[in-house]
N, C-alpha and C positions, 0 to 999 in steps of 0.2 A: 199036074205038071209043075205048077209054081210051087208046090210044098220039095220037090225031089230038086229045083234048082234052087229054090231056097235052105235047104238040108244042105245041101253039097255048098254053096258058100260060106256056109256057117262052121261046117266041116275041114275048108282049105283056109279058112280064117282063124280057127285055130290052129292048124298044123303050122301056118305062115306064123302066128304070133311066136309059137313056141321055139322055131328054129330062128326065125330071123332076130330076134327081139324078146329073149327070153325074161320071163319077169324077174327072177333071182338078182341078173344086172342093178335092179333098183334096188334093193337091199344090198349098200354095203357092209362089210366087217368094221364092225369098231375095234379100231388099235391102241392101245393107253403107250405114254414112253413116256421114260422120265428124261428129261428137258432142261436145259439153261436158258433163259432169257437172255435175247441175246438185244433188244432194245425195246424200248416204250415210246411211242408216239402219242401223246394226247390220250391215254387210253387205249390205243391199240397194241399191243405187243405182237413180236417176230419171235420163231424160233427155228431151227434147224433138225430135220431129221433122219432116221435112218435108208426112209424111199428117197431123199433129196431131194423132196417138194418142201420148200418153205413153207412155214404154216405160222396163219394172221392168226392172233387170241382177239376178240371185241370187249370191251368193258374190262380190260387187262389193269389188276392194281400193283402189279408186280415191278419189280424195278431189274433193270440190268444185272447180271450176274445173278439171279435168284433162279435157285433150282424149284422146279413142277414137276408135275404128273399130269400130262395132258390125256385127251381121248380127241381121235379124230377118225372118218370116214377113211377107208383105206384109197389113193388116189386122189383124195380133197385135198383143198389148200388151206382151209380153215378148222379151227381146233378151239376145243375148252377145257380149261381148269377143274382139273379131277381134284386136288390134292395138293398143299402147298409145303 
C-alpha cells in the first residue's frame, strides 16, 4: 500500500512540476544587440533596448556614446559586453 501511494505522488509531482512550473522557464534565450551607451556610473553602465527593459553593464569601461554588442537573458535587466 505505501509503495502504490508513494508511486502515485511521485507520478502527480511530476505532472504538477511539468505543467505548473515547467523547467524550460529557467533557461533563458540569450539576445546579443548592438547598443549605445547611454551613461557610466562609477563602473556601471546603462543602456537601452529593443524589449525596453533598461539593461545595467557591471565592471562597464565604456564611456557615453560608445557603441557595443551586448548579450543578455531575454526579460533580464542586466547585460555583458560581447564586443566593443
Amino acid at each position: 500500500m505505501g509503495f502504490v501511494f508513494g508511486g502515485a505522488f511521485v507520478a502527480a509531482a511530476l505532472v504538477l512540476s511539468t505543467i505548473v512550473f515547467p523547467f524550460w522557464n529557467l533557461i533563458r534565450e540569450d539576445v546579443f544587440e548592438d547598443v549605445v551607451i547611454l551613461n557610466n556610473d562609477q563602473g556601471t553602465c546603462y543602456v537601452e533596448t529593443k524589449d525596453m527593459i533598461p539593461k545595467k553593464i557591471q565592471n562597464c569601461e565604456l564611456q557615453a556614446g560608445d557603441k557595443t554588442t551586448i548579450k543578455f537573458g531575454r526579460g533580464l535587466a542586466w547585460a555583458t559586453v560581447v564586443q566593443t
